[in-house]
C-alpha positions as CSV (number, residue, x, y, z in Angstrom):
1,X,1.0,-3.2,31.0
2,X,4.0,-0.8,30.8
3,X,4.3,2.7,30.9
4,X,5.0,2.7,27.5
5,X,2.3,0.4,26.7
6,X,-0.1,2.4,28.5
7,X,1.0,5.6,26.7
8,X,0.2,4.3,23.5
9,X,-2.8,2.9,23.9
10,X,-4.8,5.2,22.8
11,X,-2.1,7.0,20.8
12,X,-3.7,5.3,17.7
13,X,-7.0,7.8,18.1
14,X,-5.2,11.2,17.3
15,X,-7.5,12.5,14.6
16,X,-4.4,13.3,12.3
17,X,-3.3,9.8,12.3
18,X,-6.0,9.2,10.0
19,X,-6.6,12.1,7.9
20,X,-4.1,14.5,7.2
21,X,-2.0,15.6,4.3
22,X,1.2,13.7,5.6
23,X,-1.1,10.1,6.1
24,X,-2.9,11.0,2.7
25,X,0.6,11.3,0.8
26,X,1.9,8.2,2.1
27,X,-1.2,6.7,1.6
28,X,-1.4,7.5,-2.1
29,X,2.2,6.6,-3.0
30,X,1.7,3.2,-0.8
31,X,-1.8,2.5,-2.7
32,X,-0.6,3.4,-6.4
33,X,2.8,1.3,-5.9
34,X,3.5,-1.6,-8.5
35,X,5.1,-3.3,-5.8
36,X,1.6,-3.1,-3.7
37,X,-0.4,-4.0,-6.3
38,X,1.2,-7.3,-7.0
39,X,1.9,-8.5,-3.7
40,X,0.2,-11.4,-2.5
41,X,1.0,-10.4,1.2
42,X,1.2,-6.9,3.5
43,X,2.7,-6.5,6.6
44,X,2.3,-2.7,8.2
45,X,4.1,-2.7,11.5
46,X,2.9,-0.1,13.9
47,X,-0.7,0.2,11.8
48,X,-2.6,2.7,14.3
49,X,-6.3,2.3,13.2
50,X,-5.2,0.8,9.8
51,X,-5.1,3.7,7.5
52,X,-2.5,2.2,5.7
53,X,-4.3,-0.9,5.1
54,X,-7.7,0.8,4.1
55,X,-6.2,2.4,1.5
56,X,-4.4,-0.6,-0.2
57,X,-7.9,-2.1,0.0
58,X,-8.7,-6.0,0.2
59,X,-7.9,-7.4,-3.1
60,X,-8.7,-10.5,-3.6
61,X,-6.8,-13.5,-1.3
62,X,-4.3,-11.2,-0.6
63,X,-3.1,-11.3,2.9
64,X,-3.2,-8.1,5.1
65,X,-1.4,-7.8,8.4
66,X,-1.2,-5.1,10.8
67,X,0.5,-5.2,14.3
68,X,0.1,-2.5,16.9
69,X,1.0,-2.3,20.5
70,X,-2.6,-1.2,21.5
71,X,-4.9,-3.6,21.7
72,X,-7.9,-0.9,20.5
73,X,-5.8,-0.3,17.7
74,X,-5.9,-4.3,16.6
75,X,-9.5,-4.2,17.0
76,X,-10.3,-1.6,15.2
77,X,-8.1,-3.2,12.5
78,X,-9.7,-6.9,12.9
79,X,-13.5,-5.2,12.5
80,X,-12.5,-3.6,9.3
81,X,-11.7,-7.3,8.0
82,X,-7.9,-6.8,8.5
83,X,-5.6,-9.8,10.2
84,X,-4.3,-7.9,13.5
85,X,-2.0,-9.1,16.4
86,X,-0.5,-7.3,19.1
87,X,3.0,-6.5,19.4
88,X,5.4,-4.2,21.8
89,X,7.4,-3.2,18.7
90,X,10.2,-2.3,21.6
91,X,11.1,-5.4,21.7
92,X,11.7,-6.0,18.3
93,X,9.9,-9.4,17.8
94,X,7.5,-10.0,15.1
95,X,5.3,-13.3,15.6
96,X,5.8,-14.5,11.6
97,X,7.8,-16.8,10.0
98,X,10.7,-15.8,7.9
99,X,9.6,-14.7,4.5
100,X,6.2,-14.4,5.5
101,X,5.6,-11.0,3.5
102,X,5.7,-9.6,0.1
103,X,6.2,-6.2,1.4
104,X,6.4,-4.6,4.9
105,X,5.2,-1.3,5.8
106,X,6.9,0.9,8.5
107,X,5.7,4.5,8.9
108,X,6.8,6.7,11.7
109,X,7.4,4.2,14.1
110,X,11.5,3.8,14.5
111,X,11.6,7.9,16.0
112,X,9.6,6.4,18.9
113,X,11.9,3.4,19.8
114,X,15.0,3.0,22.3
115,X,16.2,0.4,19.6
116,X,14.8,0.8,16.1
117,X,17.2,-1.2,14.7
118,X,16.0,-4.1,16.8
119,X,12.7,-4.1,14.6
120,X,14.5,-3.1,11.3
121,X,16.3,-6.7,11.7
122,X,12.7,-8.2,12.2
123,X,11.4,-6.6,8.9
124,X,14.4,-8.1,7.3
125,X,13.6,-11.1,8.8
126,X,10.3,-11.6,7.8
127,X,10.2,-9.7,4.2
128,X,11.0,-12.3,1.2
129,X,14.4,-12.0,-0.6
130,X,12.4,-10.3,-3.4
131,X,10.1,-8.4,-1.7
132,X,10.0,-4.6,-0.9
133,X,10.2,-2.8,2.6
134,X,8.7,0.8,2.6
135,X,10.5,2.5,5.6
136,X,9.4,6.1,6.2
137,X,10.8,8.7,9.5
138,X,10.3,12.4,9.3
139,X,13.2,14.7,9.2
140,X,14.1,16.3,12.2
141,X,16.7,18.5,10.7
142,X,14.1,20.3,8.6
143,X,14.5,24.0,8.1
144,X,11.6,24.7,10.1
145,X,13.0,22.8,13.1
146,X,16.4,24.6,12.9
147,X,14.9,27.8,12.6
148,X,12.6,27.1,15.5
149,X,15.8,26.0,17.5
150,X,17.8,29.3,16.7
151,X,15.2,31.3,18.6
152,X,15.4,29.1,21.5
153,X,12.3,26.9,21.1
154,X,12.5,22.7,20.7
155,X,9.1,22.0,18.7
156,X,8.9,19.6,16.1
157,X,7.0,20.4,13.4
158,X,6.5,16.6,12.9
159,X,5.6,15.6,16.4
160,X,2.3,15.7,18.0
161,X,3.1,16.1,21.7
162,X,3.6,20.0,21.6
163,X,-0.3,20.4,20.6
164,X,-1.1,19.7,23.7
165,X,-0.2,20.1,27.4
166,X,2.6,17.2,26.9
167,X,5.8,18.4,27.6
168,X,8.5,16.8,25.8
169,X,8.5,15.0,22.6
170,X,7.5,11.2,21.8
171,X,9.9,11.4,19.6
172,X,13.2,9.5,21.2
173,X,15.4,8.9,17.9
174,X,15.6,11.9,15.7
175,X,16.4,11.3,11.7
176,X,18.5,13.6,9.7
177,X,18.6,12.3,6.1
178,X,22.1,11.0,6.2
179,X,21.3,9.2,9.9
180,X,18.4,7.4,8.3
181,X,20.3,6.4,5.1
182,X,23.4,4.8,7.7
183,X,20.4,3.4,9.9
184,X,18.7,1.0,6.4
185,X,22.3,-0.3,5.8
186,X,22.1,-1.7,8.9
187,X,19.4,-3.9,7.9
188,X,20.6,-4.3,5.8
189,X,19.0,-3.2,3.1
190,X,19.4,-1.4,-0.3
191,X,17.8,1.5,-1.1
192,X,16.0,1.8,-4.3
193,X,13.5,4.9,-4.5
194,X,13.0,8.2,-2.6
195,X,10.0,10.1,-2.1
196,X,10.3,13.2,0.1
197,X,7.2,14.9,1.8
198,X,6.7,18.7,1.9
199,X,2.7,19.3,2.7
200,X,0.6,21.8,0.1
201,X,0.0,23.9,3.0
202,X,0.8,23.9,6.8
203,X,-2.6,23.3,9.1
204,X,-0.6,23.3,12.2
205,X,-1.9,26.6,14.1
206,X,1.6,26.5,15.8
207,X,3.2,27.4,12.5
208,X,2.1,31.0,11.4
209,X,3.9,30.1,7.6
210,X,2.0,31.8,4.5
211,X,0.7,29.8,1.8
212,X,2.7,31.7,-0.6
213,X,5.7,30.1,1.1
214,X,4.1,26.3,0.4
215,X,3.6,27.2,-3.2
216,X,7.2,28.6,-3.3
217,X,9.1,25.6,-1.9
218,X,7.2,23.2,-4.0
219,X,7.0,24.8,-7.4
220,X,11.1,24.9,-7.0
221,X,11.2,21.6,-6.6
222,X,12.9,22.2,-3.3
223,X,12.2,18.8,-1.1
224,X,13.9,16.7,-3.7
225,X,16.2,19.1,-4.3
226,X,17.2,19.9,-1.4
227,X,15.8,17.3,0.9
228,X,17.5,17.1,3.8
229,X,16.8,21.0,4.8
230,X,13.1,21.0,3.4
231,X,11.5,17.3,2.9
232,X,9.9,17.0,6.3
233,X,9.6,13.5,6.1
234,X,11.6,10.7,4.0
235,X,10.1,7.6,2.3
236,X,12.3,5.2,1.0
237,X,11.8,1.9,-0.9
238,X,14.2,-0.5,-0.1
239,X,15.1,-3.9,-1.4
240,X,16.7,-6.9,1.1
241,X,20.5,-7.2,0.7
């Protein structure tokens, strides 16, 4: 095992990995999606403890995949009735077929690889011609961030590491809106929705930000608006070219 390996094996556990407003969102646009509801396959690379797949639910003979680097994490996913297998997403390999999958979820996973576009050819690879990749990185450029980087401090308000005693980020490729958008033409891949997070409040005790200021940003509309300054993380549908 690795020293990456190792790092992440447990990774998966982090409470807000499971339940928090950012997994809920994406967990309610993934669930209520036409293109998730009709697919007869579902691949979610870098699955944690499955929330993804939870919510989509079994349905029938559909097929639902997860692959994780920890082997507790595939476990966990397997005893919830889930298909599992493990897989270093470092290096970029994914053990399927070509055209395997219907759809392929990736949340949060390319801001912690050396080579990210290593696994986005791999979802290419193994997503149908007609099927539908949802691809999702927060924004490191967020307002908050830039702020916080003006007074001298590097915290991410979308990284985990600073909660604790952990001293730099897990966080190794940082997106900015336009980076990610150049990154999926890579793929390639075209893009076909947007959906931009912004949470409904901030739980994070490191952030002393008043609800008012929540209520503000989202009743102007400001995240799609504006997203690359205040979405604080970017969802994006995206069809094979």
């Amino acid at each position: 095992m690795t020293e990456r390996t190792e790092y992440y094996r447990d990774y998966w556990k982090e409470p807000q990995f499971e339940d928090c407003t950012y997994v809920n969102w994406k967990a309610a646009l993934t669930r209520a999606h036409p293109a998730i509801e009709r697919a007869t396959s579902v691949l979610d690379v870098g699955c944690g403890g499955g929330a993804m797949l939870r919510a989509i639910g079994r349905r029938g003979s559909a097929r639902l995949v997860g692959v994780e680097v920890s082997a507790g994490a595939v476990r966990a996913i397997e005893e919830a009735g889930f298909e599992g297998a493990r897989v270093d997403l470092e290096e970029g390999k994914l053990p399927f077929p070509s055209g395997s999958f219907d759809t392929v979820l990736c949340y949060d996973v390319f801001e912690h690889l050396f080579s990210p576009e290593l696994l986005l050819a791999e979802i290419h690879r193994v997503l149908r011609p007609e099927g539908r990749a949802f691809l999702c990185v927060p924004n490191s450029l967020n307002g908050f961030n830039r702020l916080l980087f003006l007074a001298g401090t590097h915290v991410d308000i979308m990284d985990t590491s600073h909660r604790g005693a952990e001293l730099f980020s897990n966080h190794i490729r940082l997106f900015s809106k336009s980076l990610f958008e150049r990154f999926l033409a890579t793929g390639p891949f075209r893009v076909t929705e947007k959906h931009f997070y912004f949470p409904p409040q901030f739980t994070d005790s490191r952030y002393k930000v008043p609800h008012q200021v929540n209520a503000l940003v989202r009743k102007a509309q400001l995240p799609q608006r504006w997203p690359s300054l205040f979405a604080l993380g970017f969802l994006y549908v995206c069809h094979p070219s």
